[in-house]
C-alpha positions as CSV (number, residue, x, y, z in Angstrom):
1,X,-122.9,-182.6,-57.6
2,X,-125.3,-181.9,-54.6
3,X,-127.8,-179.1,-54.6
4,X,-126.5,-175.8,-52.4
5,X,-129.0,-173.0,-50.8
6,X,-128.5,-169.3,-51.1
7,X,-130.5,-167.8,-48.2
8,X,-130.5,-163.8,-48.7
9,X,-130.2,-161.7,-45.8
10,X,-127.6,-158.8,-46.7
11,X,-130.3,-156.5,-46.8
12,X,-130.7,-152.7,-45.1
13,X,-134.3,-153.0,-44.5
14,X,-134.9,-149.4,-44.7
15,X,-138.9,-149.6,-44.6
16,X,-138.7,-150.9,-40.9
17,X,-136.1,-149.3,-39.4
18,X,-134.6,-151.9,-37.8
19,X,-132.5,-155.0,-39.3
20,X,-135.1,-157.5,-39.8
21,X,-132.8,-160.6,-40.3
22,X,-132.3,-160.3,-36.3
23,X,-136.4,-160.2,-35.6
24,X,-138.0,-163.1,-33.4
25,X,-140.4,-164.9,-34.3
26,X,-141.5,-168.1,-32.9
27,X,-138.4,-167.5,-30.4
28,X,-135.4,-167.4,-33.2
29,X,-134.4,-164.9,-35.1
30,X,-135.9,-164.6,-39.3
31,X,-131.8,-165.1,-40.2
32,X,-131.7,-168.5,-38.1
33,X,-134.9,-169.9,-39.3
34,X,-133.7,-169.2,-42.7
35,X,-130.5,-170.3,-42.3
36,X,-131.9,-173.7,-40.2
37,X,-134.7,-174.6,-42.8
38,X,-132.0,-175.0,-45.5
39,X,-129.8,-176.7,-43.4
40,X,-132.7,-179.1,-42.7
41,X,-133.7,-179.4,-45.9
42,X,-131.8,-181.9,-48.6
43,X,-129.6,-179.1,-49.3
44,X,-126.1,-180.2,-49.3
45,X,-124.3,-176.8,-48.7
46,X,-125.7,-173.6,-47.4
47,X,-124.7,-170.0,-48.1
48,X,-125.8,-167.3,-46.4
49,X,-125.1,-163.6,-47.8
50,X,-125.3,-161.1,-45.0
51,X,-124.1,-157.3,-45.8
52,X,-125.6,-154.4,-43.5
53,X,-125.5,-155.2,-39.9
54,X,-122.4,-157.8,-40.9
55,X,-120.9,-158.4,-37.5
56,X,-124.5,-158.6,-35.6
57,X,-125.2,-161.6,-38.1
58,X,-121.9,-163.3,-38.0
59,X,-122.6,-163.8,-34.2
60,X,-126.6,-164.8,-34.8
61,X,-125.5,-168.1,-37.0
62,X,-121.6,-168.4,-36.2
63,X,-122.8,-171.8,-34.3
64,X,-124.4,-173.4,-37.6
65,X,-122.9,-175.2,-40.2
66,X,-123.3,-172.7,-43.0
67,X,-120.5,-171.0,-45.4
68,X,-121.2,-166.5,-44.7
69,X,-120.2,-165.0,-47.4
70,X,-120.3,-161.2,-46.7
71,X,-121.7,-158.6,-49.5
72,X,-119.7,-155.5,-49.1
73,X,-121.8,-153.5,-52.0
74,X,-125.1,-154.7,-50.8
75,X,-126.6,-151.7,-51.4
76,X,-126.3,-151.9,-55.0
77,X,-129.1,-154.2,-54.6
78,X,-130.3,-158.0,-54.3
79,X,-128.6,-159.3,-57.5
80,X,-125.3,-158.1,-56.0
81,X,-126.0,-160.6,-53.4
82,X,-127.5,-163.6,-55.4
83,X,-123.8,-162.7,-57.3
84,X,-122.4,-163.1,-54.3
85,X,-123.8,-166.5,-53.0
86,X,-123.2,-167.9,-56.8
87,X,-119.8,-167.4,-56.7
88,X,-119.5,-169.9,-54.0
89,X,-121.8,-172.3,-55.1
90,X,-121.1,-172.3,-59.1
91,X,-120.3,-176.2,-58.9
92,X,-123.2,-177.2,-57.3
93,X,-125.8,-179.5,-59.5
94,X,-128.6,-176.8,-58.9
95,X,-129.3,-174.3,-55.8
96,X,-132.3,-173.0,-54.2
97,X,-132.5,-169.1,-53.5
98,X,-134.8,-168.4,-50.7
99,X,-135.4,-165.1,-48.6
100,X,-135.0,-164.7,-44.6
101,X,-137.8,-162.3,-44.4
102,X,-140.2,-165.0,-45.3
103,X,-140.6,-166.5,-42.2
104,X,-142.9,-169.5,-42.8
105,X,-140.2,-171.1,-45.0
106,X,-139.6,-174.5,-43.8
107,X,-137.1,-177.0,-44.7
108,X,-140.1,-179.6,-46.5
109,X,-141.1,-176.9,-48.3
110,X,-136.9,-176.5,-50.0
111,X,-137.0,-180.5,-50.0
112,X,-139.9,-180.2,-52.1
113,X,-138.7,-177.7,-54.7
114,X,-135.5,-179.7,-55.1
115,X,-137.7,-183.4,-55.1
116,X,-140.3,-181.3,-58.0
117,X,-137.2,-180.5,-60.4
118,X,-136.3,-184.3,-59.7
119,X,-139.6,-185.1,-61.4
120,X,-140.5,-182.9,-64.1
121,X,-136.6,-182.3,-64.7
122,X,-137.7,-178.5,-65.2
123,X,-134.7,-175.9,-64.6
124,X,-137.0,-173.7,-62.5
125,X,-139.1,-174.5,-59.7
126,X,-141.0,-171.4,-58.2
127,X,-143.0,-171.0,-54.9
128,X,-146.3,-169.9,-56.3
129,X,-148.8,-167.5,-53.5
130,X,-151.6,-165.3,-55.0
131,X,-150.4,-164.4,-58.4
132,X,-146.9,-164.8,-58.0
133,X,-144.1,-167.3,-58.9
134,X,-141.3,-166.4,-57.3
135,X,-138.8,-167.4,-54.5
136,X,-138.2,-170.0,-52.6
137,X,-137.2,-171.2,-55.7
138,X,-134.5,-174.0,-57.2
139,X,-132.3,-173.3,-60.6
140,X,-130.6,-175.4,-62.5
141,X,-127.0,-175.1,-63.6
142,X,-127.9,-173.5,-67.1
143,X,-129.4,-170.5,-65.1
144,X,-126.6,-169.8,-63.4
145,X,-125.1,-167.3,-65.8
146,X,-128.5,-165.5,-66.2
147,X,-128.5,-165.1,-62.3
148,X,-125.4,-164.1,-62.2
149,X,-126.1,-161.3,-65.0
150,X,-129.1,-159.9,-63.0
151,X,-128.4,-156.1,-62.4
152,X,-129.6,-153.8,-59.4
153,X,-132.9,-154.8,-57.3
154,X,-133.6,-157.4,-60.0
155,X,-134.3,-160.3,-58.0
156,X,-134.5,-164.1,-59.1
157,X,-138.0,-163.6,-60.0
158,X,-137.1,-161.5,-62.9
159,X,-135.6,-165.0,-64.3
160,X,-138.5,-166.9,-63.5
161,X,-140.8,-164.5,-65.4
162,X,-138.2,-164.5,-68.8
163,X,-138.6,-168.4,-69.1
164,X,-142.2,-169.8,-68.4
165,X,-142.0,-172.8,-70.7
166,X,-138.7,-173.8,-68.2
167,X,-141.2,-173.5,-64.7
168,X,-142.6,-175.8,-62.6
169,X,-144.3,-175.0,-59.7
170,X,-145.1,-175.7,-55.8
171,X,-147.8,-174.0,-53.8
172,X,-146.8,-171.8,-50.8
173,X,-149.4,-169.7,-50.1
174,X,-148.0,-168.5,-47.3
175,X,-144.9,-167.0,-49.3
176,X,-146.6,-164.2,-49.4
177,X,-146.4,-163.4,-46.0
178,X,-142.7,-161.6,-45.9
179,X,-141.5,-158.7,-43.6
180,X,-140.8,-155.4,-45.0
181,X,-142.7,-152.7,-43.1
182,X,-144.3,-152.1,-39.2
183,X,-147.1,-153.3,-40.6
184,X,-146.0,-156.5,-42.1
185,X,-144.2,-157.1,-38.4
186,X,-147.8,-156.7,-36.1
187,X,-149.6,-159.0,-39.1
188,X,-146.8,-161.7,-38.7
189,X,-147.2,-160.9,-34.7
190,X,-150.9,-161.8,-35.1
191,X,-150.3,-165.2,-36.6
């Protein structure tokens, strides 16, 4: 059983306005980087979950070798789509969920979640930046079913914070760096 990545991008991104999965940055869209870090990662299959703006994603990564598995009640929040992304990977030996509006997520960094659970044999493995343990993060099989159950906005972080005795953790301090607002856009532009 290989290890699949969920990369999240079904959202409406209703702070900025306009559909941030199709922003540049670095010359390629935050959906392709996503969508190309886990492909360059160890990962064995990729998932990517688009909802809003469906048709507009299908066409930015219909050239890649990733299953799109399209979240028609994305705006009943992310655990709709995590739902979603499980359904297709529920065989998999583990999975890592990662975001496409962090755009500093590179494929080592995935490797690196995956090669940590190899090592400490923990069922989590968060991204850790200032005070947070969150996503990019790999789960285990036996966290499937919790995932699966999350309701809402409740994001895979909520399962992170209900077993810290299960976590181990990598440094990405530049996780924090994610686009949600204007003002998130001209910081990232800055960089």
């Amino acid at each position: 059983m290989g290890i699949g990545a969920i990369v999240l991008a079904a959202g409406g991104s209703s702070r900025l306005g306009v559909p941030k999965q199709l922003l540049e940055f670095h010359g390629e869209s935050l959906v392709r980087r996503a969508a190309k870090a886990a492909l360059e990662s160890v990962c064995d299959r990729v998932v990517i979950v688009i909802g809003n703006h469906a048709q507009l994603m299908r066409q930015e990564i219909g050239d890649l070798p990733v299953s799109v598995v399209e979240n028609k009640i994305w705006q009943s929040g992310i655990s709709s789509s995590i739902r979603a992304g499980l359904e297709k990977l529920s065989s998999q030996g583990g999975i890592v969920i990662t975001l496409c509006d962090q755009p500093f997520v590179t494929a080592a960094l995935l490797t690196e979640l995956i090669s940590t659970h190899c090592k400490t044999r923990r069922p989590i493995v968060a991204s850790t930046y200032g005070t947070t343990r969150g996503v990019p993060a790999f789960f285990a099989p036996e966290l499937f079913s919790e995932l699966a159950s999350l309701t809402k906005d409740e994001g895979a972080r909520r399962i992170i914070a209900l077993h810290p005795e299960k976590v181990a953790t990598v440094e990405f301090p530049r996780g924090a760096i994610d686009i949600d607002t204007t003002e998130d856009l001209a910081r990232l532009i800055q960089t």
